[in-house]
Each structure stands twice: as structure tokens, then as C-alpha cells.
N, C-alpha and C positions, 0 to 999 in steps of 0.2 A: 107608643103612638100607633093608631089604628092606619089600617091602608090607604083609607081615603082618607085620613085627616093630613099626613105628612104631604103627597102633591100637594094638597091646596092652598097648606102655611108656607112650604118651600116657593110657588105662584106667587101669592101675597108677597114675603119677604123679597124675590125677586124684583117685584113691581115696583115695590116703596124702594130698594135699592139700586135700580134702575132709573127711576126716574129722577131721587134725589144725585145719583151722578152726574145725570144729563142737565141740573137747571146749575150743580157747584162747582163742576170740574167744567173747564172749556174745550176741554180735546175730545169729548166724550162726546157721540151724538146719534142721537134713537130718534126717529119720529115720535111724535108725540100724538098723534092723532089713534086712538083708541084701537080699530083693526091691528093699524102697523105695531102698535105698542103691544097689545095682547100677544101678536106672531113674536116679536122679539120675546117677551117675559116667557112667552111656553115654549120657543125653543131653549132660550137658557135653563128653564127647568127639567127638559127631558135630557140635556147635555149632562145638567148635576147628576137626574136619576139613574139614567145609565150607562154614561162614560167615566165618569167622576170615580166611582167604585174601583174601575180596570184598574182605571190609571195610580190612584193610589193604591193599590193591591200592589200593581208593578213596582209602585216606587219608596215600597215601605221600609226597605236599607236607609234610602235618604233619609226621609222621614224622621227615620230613629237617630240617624247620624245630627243632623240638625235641629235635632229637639221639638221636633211639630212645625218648624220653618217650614219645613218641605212641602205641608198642606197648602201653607200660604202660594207659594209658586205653584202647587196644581190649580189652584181657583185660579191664580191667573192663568193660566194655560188655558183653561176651560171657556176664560172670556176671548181668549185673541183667538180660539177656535169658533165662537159665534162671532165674533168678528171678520173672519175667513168664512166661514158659511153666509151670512145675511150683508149681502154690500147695502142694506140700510142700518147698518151700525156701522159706526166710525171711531175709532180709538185711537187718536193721534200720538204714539211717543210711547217709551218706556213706563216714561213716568207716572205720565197718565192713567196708562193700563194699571200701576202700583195702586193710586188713590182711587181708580173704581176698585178694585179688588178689597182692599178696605173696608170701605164704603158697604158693598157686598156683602164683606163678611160680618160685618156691624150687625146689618139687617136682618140677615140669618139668624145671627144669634141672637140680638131681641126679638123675635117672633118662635125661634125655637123654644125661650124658657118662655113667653108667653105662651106657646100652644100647649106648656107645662101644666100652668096654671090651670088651664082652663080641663 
């Protein structure tokens, strides 16, 4: 995948994963007004592009140990730290956090074998 093509699918799959959490989950809540929405999608993307790497790098024992589990809990991690950076995201609960991370990872991954495709 080319340099600029992976931000702009990771953006995209963000966006549609964000906002499909925000209208199915109830604990989950993003402005929806297009600024505010853009600022959350491109901060959760530049969290993916350059924290997301560290932190799995650090935690690749886990990782291995849990079978790929371990991925799962860094994506969530990744959300409840935009969730601590942007007080206009709201993520009420454990749970919650689980079914957007999901959710997330759904999106990613249809958009990731789509940008296959293409």
C-alpha cells in the first residue's frame, strides 16, 4: 500500500467506525457535526499511525501469549486514550469501550481488504 494511500483508508475506516459506534452503541458519543467529527477521526488516526506501532512492539510477549487477543486490548487502549485526549469524546463503561473497539476493528478491516482491491 502506497504512503498516501494507507492515512486516507485508515481516516475513511475511522470515520465509518466512528460514527457507526456513535448512532449503535449508547455510551459512545462524538459530535457529529463535521469540524468536530473530522478533529476526532484525524486524531484517532494519527494515534493508530504513531502510537499504535510503540505500543504493540512493547507488547508483542502478550500478543504472542494471547494469540492476537493482545491486538484487540491495544485498539482498545488506543480508544480510551482519545478518549482522555478529546473531552468531546465520551466512552461510558468497559463495555462500551469493548463494542466500539469491535466496531473499529470491523471497519479497518473492510476498508483494509477493500483498499486491496482497489
Amino acid at each position: 500500500m502506497s504512503i498516501i494511500k494507507k492515512p486516507i483508508l485508515m481516516l475513511l475506516a475511522n470515520a465509518a467506525g466512528l460514527y457507526l459506534a456513535t448512532i449503535f452503541i449508547s455510551g459512545m458519543t462524538v459530535p457529529l457535526d463535521f469540524k468536530n467529527f473530522a478533529l476526532v477521526a484525524g486524531a484517532l488516526t494519527l494515534i493508530n499511525l504513531f502510537l499504535r506501532p510503540i505500543v504493540k512492539l512493547m507488547l508483542i510477549p502478550v500478543i504472542i501469549l494471547t494469540l492476537g487477543l493482545g491486538s484487540f486490548i491495544v485498539n482498545a487502549f488506543m480508544l480510551y486514550f482519545l478518549d482522555f485526549l478529546l473531552p468531546a469524546v465520551t466512552i461510558e463503561g468497559f463495555v462500551t469501550l469493548l463494542y466500539v473497539t469491535l466496531i473499529l476493528s470491523i471497519s479497518n478491516l473492510v476498508i483494509r481488504i477493500f483498499g486491496k482491491i482497489l
